[in-house]
C-alpha positions in Angstrom: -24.8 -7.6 34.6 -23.4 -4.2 35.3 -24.7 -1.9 38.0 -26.7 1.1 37.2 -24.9 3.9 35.7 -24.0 6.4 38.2 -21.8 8.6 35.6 -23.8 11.3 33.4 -24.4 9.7 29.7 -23.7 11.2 26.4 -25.7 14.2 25.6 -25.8 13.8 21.6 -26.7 17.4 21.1 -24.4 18.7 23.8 -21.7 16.7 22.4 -22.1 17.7 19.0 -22.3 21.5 19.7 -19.2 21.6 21.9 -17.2 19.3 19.7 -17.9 21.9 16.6 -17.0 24.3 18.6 -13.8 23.1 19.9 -13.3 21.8 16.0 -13.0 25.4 15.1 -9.7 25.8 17.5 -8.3 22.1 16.2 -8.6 24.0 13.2 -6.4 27.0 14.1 -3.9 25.8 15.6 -3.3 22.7 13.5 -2.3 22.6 10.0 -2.7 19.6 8.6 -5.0 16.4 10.6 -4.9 13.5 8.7 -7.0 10.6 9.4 -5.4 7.1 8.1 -7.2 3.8 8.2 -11.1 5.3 9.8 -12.5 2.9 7.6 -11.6 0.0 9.8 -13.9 1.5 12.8 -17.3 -0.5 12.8 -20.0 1.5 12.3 -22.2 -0.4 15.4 -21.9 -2.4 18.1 -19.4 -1.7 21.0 -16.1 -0.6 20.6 -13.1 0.2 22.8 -10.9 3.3 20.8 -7.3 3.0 22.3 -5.0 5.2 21.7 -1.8 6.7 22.1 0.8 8.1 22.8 -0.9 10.5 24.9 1.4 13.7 23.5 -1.4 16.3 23.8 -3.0 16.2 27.2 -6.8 17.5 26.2 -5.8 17.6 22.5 -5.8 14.6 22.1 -9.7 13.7 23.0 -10.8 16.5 21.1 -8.9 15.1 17.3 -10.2 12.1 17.8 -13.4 13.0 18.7 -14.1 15.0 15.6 -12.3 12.3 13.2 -14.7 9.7 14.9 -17.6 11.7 14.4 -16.8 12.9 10.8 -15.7 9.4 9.0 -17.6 6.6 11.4 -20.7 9.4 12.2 -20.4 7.9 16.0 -19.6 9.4 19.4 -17.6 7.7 22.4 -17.4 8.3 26.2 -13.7 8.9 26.9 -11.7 8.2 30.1 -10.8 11.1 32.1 -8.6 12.0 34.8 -10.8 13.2 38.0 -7.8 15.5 38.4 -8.3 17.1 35.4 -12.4 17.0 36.1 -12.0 19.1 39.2 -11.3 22.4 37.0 -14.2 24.1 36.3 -14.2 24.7 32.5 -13.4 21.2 31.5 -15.0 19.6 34.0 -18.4 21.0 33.0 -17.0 20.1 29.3 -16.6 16.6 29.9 -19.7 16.6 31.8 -21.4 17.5 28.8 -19.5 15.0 26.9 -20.2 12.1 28.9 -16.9 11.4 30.4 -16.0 9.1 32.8 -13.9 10.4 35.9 -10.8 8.3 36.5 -9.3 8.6 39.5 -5.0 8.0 39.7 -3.2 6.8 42.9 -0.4 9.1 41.3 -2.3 12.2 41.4 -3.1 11.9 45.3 0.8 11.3 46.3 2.0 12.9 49.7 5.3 13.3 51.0 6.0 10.3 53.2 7.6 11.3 57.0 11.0 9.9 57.3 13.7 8.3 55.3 13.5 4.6 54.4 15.8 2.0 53.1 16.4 -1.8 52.1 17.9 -3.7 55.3 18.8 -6.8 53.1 17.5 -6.2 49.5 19.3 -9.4 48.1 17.5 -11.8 50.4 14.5 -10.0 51.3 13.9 -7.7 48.6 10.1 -6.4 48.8 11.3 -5.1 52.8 11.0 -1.5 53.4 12.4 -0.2 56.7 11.9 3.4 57.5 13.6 6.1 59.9 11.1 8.1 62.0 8.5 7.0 59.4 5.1 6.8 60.0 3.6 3.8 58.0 0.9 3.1 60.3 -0.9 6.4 59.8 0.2 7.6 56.4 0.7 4.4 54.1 -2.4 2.1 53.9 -2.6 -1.8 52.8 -3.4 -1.2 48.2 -1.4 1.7 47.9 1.8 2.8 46.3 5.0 3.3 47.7 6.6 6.1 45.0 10.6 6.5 44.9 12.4 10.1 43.8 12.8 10.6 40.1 15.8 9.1 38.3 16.7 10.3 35.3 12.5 11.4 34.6 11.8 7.8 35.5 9.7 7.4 39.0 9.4 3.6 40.3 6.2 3.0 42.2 5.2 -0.3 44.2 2.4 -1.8 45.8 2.1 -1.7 49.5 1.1 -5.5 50.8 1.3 -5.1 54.5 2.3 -2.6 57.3 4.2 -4.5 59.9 4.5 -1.0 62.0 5.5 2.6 61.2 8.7 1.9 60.4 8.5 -1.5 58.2 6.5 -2.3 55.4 5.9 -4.9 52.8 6.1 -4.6 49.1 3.8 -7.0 46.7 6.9 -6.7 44.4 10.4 -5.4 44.4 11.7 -2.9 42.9 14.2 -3.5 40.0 16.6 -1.7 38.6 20.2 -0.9 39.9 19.4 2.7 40.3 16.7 2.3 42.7 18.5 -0.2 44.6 21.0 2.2 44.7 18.3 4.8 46.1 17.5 2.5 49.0 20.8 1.3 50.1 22.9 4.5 49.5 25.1 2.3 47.4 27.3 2.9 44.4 28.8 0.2 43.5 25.6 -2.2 42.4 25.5 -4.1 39.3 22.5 -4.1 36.6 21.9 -8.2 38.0 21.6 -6.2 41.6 24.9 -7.5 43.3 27.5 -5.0 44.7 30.6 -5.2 42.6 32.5 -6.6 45.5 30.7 -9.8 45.6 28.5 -9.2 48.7 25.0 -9.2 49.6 24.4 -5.3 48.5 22.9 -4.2 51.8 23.0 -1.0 52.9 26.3 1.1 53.6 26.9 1.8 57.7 25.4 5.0 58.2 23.0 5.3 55.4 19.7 7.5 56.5 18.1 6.2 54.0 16.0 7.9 50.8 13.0 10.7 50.7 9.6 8.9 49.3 5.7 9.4 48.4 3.1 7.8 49.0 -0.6 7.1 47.5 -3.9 5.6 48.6 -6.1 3.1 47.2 -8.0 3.7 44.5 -11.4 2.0 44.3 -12.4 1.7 40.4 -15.8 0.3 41.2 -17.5 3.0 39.8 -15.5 3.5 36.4 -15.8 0.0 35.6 -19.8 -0.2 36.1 -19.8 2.8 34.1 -17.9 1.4 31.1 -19.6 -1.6 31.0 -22.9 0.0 31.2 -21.9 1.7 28.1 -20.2 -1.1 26.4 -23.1 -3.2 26.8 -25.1 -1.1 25.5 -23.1 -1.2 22.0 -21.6 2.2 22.6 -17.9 3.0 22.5 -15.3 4.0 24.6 -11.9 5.7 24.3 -9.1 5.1 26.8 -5.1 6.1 26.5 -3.9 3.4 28.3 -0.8 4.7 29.1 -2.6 6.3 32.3 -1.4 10.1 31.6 -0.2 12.5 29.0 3.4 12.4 28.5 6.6 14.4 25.9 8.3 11.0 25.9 9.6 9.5 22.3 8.5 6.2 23.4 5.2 4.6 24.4 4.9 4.2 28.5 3.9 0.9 30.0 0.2 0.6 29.5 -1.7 0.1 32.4 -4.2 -2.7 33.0 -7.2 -1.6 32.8 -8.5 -1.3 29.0 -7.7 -5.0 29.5 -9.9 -5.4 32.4 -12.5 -3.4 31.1 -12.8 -5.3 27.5 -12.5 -8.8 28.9 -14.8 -8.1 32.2 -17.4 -7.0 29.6 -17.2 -10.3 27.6 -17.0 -12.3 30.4 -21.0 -10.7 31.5 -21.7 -10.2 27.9 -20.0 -12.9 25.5 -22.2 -12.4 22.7 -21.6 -8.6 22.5 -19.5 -8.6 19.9 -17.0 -5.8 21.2 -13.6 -4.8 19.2 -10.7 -2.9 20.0 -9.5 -0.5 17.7 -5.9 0.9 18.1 -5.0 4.5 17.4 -2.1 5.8 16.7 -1.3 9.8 17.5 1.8 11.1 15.3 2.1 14.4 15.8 5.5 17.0 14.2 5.9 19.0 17.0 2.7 18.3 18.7 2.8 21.2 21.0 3.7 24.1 18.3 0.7 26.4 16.7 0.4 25.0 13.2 1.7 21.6 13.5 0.6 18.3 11.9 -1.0 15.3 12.7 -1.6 12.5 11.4 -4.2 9.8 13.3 -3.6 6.1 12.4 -6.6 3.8 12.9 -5.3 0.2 13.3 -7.2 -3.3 12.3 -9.8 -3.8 15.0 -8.8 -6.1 17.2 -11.3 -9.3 18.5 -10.6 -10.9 21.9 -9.6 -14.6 21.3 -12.4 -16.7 23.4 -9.6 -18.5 25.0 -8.8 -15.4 26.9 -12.3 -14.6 28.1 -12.8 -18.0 29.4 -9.7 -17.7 31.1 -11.1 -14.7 32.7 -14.0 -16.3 33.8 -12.4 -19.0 35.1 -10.3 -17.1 37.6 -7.1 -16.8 35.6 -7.4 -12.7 35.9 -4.3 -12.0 35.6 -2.4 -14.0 33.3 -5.3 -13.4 30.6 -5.0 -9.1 31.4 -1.2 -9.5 30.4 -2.0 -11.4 27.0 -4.4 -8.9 26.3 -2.4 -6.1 27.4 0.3 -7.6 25.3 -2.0 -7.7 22.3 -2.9 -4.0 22.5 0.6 -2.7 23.1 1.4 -4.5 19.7 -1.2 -3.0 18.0 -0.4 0.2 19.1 3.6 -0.2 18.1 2.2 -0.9 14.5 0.4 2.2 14.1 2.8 4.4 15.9 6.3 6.1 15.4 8.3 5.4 18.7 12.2 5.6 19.0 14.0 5.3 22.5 14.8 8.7 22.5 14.8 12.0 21.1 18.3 11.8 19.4 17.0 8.6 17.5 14.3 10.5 16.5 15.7 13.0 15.3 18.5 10.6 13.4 15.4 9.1 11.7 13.7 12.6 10.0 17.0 13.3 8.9 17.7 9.7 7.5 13.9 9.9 5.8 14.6 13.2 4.3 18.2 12.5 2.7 16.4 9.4 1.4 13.5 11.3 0.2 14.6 12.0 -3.7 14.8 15.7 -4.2 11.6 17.7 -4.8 9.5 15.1 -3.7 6.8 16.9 -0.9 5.5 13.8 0.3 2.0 13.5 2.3 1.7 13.0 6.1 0.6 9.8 5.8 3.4 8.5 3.9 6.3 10.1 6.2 4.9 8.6 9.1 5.0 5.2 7.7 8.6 6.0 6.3 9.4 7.1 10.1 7.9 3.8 11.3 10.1 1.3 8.6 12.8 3.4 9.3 13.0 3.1 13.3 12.0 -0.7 13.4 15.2 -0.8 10.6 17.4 1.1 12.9 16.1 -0.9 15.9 17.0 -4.3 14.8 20.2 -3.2 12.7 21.8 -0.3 14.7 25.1 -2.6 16.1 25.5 -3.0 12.0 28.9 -1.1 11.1 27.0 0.2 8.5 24.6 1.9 10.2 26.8 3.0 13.1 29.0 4.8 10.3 26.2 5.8 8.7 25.0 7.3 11.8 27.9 9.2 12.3 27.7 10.9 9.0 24.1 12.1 9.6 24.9 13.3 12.9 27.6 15.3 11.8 25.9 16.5 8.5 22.9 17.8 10.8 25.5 19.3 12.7 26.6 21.2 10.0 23.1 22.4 9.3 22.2 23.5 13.0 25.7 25.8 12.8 24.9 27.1 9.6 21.1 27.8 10.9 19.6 26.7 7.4 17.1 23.6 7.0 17.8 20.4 4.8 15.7 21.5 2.2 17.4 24.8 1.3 20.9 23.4 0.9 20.1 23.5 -2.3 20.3 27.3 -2.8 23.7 26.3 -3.2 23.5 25.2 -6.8 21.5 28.8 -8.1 23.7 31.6 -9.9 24.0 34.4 -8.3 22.0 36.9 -10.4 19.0 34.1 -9.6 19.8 34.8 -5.8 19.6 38.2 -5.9 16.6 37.9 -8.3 14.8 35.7 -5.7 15.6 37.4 -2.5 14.4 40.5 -4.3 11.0 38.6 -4.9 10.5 37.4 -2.0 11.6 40.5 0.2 8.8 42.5 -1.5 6.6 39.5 -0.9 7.2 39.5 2.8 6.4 43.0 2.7 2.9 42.8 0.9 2.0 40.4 3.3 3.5 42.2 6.3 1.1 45.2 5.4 -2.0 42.4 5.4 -0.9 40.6 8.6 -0.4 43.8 10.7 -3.2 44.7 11.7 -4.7 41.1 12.8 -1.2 40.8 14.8 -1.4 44.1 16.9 -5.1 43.2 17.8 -4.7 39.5 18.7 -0.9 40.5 20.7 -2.5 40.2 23.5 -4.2 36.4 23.5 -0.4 35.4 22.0 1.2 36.8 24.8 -0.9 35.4 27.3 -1.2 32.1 26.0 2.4 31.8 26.1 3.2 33.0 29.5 0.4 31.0 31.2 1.1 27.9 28.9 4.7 27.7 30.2 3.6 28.3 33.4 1.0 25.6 33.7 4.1 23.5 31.6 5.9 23.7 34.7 3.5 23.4 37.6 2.8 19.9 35.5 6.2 18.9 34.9 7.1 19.2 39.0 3.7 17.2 39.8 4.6 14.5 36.9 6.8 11.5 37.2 6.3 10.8 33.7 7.3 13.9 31.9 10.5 15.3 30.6 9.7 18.8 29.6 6.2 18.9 30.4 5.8 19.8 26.0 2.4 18.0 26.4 0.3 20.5 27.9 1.7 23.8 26.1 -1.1 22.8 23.1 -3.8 22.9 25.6 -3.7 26.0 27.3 -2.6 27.6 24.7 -5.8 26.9 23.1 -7.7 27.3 26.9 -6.4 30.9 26.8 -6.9 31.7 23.3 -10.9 30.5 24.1 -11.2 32.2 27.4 -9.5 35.9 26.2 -10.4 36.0 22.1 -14.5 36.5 23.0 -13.3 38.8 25.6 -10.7 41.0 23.7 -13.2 40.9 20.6 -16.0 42.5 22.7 -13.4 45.0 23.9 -12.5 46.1 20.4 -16.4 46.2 19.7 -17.5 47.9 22.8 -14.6 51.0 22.0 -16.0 50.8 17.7 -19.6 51.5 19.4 -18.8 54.1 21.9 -16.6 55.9 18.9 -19.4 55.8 16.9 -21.7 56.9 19.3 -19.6 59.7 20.1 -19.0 61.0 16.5 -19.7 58.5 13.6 -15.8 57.4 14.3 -15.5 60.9 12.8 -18.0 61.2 10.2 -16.6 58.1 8.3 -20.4 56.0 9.7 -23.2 57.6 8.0 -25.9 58.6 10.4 -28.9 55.9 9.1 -26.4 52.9 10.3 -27.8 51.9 13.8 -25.5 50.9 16.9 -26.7 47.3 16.6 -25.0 46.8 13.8 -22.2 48.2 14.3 -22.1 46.0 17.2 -22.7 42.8 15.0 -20.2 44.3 12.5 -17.7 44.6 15.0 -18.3 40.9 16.1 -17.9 39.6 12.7 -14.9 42.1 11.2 -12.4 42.0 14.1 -12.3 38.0 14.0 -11.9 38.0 10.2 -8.6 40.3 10.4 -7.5 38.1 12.6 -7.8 34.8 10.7 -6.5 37.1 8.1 -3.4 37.6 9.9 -3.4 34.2 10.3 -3.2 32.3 7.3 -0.9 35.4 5.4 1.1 35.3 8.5 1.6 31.7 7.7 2.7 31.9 4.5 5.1 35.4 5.3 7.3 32.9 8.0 7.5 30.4 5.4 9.4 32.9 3.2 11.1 34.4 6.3 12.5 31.4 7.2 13.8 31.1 3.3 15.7 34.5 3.4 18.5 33.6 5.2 20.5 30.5 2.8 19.6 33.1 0.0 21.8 35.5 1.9 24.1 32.8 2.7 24.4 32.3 -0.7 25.5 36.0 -1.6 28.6 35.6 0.7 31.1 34.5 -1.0 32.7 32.4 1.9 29.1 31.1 3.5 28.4 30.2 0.0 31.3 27.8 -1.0 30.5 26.0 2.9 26.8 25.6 1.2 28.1 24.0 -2.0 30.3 21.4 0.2 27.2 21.0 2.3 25.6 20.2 -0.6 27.9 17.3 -2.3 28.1 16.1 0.9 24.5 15.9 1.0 24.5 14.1 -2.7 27.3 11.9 -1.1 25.2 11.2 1.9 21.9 10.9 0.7 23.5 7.9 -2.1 24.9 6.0 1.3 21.6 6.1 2.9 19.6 5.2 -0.4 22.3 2.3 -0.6 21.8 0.8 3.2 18.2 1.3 2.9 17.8 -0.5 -0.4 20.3 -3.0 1.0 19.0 -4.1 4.2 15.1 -3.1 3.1 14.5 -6.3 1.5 15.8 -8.3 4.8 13.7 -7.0 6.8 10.3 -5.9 4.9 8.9 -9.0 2.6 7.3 -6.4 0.4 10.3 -3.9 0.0 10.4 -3.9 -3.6 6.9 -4.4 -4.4 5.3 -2.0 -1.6 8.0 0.6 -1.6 7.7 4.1 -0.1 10.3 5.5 -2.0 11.6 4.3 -5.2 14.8 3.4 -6.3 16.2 5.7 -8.6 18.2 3.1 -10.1 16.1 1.1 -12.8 17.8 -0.9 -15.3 20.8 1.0 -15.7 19.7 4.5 -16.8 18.0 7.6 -15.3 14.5 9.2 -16.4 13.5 12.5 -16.6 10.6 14.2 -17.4 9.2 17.0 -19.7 8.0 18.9 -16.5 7.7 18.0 -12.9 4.4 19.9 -12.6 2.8 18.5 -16.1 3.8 15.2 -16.8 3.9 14.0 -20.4 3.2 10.3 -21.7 5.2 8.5 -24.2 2.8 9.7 -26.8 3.7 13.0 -25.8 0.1 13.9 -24.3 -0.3 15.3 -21.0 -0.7 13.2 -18.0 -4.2 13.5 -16.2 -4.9 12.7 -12.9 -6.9 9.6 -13.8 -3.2 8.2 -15.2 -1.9 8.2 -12.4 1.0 10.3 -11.5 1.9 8.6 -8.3 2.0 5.0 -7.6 2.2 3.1 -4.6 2.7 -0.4 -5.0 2.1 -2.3 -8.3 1.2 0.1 -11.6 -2.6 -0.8 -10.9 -2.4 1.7 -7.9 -3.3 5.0 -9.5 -3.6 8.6 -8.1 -6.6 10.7 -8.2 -5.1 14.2 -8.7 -2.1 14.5 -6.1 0.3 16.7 -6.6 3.3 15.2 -4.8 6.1 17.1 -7.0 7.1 20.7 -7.1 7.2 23.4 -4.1 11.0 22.4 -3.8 13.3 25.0 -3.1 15.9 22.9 -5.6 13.7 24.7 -8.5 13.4 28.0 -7.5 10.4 27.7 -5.9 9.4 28.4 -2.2 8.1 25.1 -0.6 4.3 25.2 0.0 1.6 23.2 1.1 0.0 21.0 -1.2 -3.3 20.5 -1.9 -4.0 16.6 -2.3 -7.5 16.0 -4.0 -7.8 12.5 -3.0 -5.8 11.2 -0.5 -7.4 8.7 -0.5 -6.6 7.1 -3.6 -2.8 6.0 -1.9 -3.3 2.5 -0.7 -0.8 3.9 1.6 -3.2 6.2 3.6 -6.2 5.3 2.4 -9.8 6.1 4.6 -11.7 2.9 3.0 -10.4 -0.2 1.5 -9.6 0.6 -2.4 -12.0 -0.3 -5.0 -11.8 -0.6 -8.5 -12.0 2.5 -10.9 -14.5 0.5 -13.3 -15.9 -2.3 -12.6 -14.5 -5.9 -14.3 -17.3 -6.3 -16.5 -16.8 -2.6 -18.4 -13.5 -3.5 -19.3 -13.6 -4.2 -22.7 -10.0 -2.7 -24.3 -6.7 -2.8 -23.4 -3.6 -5.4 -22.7 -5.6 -8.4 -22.2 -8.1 -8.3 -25.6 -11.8 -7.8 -26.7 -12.6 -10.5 -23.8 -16.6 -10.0 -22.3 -17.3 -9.9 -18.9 -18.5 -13.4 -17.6 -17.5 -15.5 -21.3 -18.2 -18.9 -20.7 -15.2 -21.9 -21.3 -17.3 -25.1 -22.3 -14.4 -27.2 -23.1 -10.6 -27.5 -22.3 -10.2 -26.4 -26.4 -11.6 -23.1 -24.8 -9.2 -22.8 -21.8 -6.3 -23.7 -23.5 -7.2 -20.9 -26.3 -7.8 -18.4 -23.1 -4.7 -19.2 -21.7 -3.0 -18.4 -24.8 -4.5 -15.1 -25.0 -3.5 -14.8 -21.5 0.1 -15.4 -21.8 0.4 -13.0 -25.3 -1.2 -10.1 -23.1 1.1 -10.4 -20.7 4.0 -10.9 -22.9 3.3 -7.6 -24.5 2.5 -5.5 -22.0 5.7 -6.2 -20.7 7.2 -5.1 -23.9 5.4 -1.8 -24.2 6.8 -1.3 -20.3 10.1 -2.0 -21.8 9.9 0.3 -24.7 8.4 3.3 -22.6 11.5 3.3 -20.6 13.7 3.9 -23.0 11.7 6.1 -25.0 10.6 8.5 -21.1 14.4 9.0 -20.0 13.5 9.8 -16.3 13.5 8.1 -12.8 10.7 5.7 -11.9 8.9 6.4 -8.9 7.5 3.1 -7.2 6.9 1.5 -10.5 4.3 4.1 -12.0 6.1 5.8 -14.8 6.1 9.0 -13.0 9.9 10.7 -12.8 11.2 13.2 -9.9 12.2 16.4 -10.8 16.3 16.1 -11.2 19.0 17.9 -12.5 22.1 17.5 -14.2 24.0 17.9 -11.2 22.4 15.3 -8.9 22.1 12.6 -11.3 23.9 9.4 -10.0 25.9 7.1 -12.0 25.2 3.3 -11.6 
């Protein structure tokens, strides 16, 4: 059994009042969060949350958090860096919370005395000499010996004896030619290791060797009673495994211990019934005020008995890599990782060219576009094909970053120009409305911006030279921004108050306050008034950039010259966007079983003609009636999968209209993105009309007489329904969109031939 708990438990009524609290800033900064999958989180009994990528450094506790809370109604204890602990302000926070401390080797690294160097790396590869080092009194026996940054990469080793203070031994070499190049001053080494002259690639004559860290031992004693305490007493727990937050396009190695935790609690408590449930963080510019997020809950994962016995039985390690293995898999399947950011970048624009036109689609659906579309380019990016295809996008994004418009508004190309002027009129004297409304919000919040963003970027680089991890250190900028915003707002409101009361005090802020109105409430007015011009400012400010950022293709457009290079842009868009839509809907059904059936996007091209609707905002049957939401205006899947009022059309620039943000009624009607496993509309018994006859819920077949008149039925139904499908195509006249009826809003110019 577990040792007492030495760690501070959940407070429930703490955690709840500072997690609403906090929930209010989540709100303000982000757009859009998006739970997908919450469902799958058991409602009792223990549970390890793991998740990552770990992209926003005390962001990321706080989202999920709240999403646990909100759709599962439970609270976890989550793993946190002693480091981090040690501030003040979140230290007392996650006191409150019930977090555990962590404490990281990497975060206690010193500078190492000396140079050191491998005397014969090929033979001996795990021996460290050192020059004027001082092993004996700075490196001990369990801790790391950390190498200079490569490239943002920092290899780390575990020390396994100290023969002296100038000779060590590593528990495992380091691999990789560029460290071996570090250590033996080398430049000629191969990936395999070996110098490219065929010798032993020891160090060259002379070398003085390489500057180094190093990092104690960590005793974990005290997290792991703690977690277990917790886990067996059917709690939950969150851990990012990837030991750190990071701006990295890829998932890190995950470190050990979520495996050690989970399977050390089964071993002491087999019949606890614990689950792991992976979580994926997809973020759009995670460290930007009003971004999105969207937070993937995976299928819970249960630890195969096999492993725990192994545990028990001594096999530690092997069983914490086939776990570990396990997680990182699960992770991969409810994440978007690429190897880099140019990849990543390659892949929004290769969703968005094959993203019909006018189609706004939902979070939740363009991150699981994003993730079909990089486990595509993974496995066929040596395809000619796709390297050509590659080539186009990158230079057609080219194009877009000289021109300094966005993919969406290359289609001002295709308006008239009395329209242009028309719109830019409009939307000029828009800007200005709003302007007037988010003035005075913006001049009394300047200050908080300001100093958000100079201590953000700050604190960006003080963690980017202390990391080994991070590139650009983009992972923190979301949290102080919103540590500053919380520490100054409160202070800068009871300014503003303090200077209304005094003014009114002085002279009824000249007469305007009558004299009945006492200072108190001017005080609570003041406290109330000055937050809601500010979250005025806000959300008009919001909508003002939005139309800002659409002036500029509308002047394009007015240039003679600027405008022809939009209207090549733009067939070479059409051009490009028909290459993509063929590779995709080429290679799709290699990889992805369900390609045609489950598709994200549908193919345009169904049985040799093109549909188009009455309206893209008011879709009409055949019968000429108005669609409803309960028909189903968006399908996903098969034509049972119907949409509950989500409006995925319209908002597109291509029409006229600025792109907004749509208001989707029931998300969770997609099977795509759905909270809870989908249910049926009515339930089997109800259904007395429609393709398949007047047949009762529960009829009894008595005799094969009976099944064989059943089956008749059956195959008549079937046979016409698929003849009504058949006649409502060629009566509708508009593109299919994943088999639902539903057509995209097109024009004559960007129909395709087939």
């Amino acid at each position: 059994m577990a040792k007492r708990d030495e760690i501070a438990p959940i407070n429930p009524w703490k955690y709840d009042l500072l997690l609403w609290i906090m929930s209010i800033l989540v709100d303000l900064f982000f757009r859009v969060v998006h739970p997908r999958g919450s469902w799958r989180i058991p409602r009792r009994g223990p549970v390890m949350f793991v998740a990552a990528p770990h992209a926003n450094q005390f962001v990321d506790p706080l989202i999920l958090m709240r999403i646990v809370r909100t759709e599962a109604h439970r609270r976890f204890s989550i793993l946190t860096a002693e480091k981090s602990m040690r501030r003040k302000f979140i230290g007392a926070c996650s006191r409150a919370i019930g977090a555990v401390p962590v404490a990281r080797a990497l975060d206690s690294t010193k500078a190492g005395s000396g140079k050191i160097y491998f005397p014969d790396p090929k033979n001996d590869p795990t021996l460290v000499r050192g020059i004027d080092t001082k092993f004996d009194k700075e490196a001990q026996v369990g801790g790391l010996l950390v190498l200079p940054s490569v490239q943002g990469n920092v290899a780390s080793a575990e020390i396994l004896e100290i023969n002296g203070p100038e000779e060590i031994r590593l528990k495992k070499e380091f691999k990789g030619p560029d460290y071996l190049k570090q250590l033996t001053g080398r430049t000629d080494i191969t990936d395999e290791g070996d110098s490219i002259d065929g010798g032993q690639g020891n160090a060259t004559s002379g070398y003085q060797g390489t500057s180094y860290k190093t990092a104690p031992k960590v005793d974990q004693t005290r997290v792991y009673d703690a977690v277990f305490n917790r886990l067996d007493h059917g709690e939950c727990v969150c851990i990012f495994p990837e030991g750190g937050s990071h701006d990295r396009t890829e998932l890190l190695p995950l470190k050990p211990g979520v495996a050690i935790m989970t399977l050390g609690s089964l071993a002491a408590n087999p019949d606890s019934g614990l689950t792991i449930i992976p979580c994926g963080m997809n973020y759009f510019h995670a460290h930007k005020f009003r971004s999105r997020a969207v937070v993937e809950f995976g299928s819970p994962l249960e630890i195969p008995k096999e492993l725990v016995d192994m545990y028990r039985s001594g096999e530690r390690r092997e069983a914490a890599r086939q776990l570990l293995e396990m997680v990182y898999n699960a992770l991969v399947a409810v994440t978007v990782t690429s190897p880099d950011y140019d990849t990543l970048m390659l892949i929004q624009a290769v969703r968005r060219l094959y993203n019909p036109s006018g189609k706004k689609l939902p979070l939740p659906m363009v991150v699981e576009l994003n993730r079909r579309l990089v486990a595509g380019y993974t496995r066929y990016k040596d395809d000619p094909r796709i390297i050509n295809l590659k080539q186009s996008v990158n230079d057609y994004n080219k194009q877009l970053w000289l021109l300094g418009v966005r993919d969406h508004q290359v289609e001002y190309a295709k308006f008239s120009v009395p329209k242009v002027v028309f719109t830019l009129i409009y939307r000029l004297g828009k800007l200005a409305v709003l302007s007037i409304g988010t003035l005075p919000g913006l001049v009394l919040f300047a200050p908080v911006f300001i100093a958000s963003k100079i201590i953000s970027i700050k604190k960006s680089k003080e963690a980017l030279a202390a990391s080994t991890v991070k590139l650009q250190g983009n992972d923190v900028l979301a949290t102080w921004k919103l540590l500053v915003a919380m520490a100054l707002a409160p202070s800068l409101y009871a300014f503003y108050t303090s200077i209304l009361t005094y003014w009114t005090y002085r002279n009824r802020v000249q007469g305007y306050v009558p004299n009945w109105v006492p200072l108190w409430m001017i005080v609570v007015f003041g406290f109330i008034f000055f937050p809601a011009i500010t979250y005025a400012a806000l959300r008009i400010g919001e909508t003002g950039m939005d139309i800002l950022k659409s002036l500029k293709p509308l002047v394009l457009s007015l240039n003679p010259t600027s405008q022809n290079t939009l209207v090549k842009l733009r067939e070479k868009r059409t051009k490009l966007s028909a290459d993509v839509t063929e590779v995709i809907n080429t290679l799709g059904p290699e990889m992805f079983s369900d390609f045609d059936h489950v598709r994200i996007i549908a193919d345009p091209f169904r049985d040799g003609h093109i549909q188009e609707p009455e309206s893209p905002r008011t879709p009409k049957s055949p019968s000429g009636h108005v669609r409803t939401p309960s028909e189903g205006i968006f399908s996903f899947g098969s034509k049972r999968s119907q949409t509950a009022g989500a409006s995925v059309g319209g908002g597109s620039s291509a029409h006229g209209h600025l792109p907004r943000n749509e208001s989707f009624k029931n998300l969770g009607s997609f099977s795509i993105f759905a909270s809870r496993p989908p249910s049926r509309n009515r339930s089997r018994s109800n259904s007395q009309s429609g393709g398949m006859g007047g047949f009762k819920g529960f009829s009894s077949i008595a005799s094969k007489e009976s099944l064989d008149e059943v089956s008749q039925k059956i195959r008549g139904a079937m046979q016409q329904r698929g003849q009504e499908r058949s006649r409502r195509r060629s009566e509708e006249g508009g593109w299919e969109f994943a088999g639902s009826g539903i057509a995209t809003p097109g024009s004559d110019e960007g129909k395709k031939e087939v």
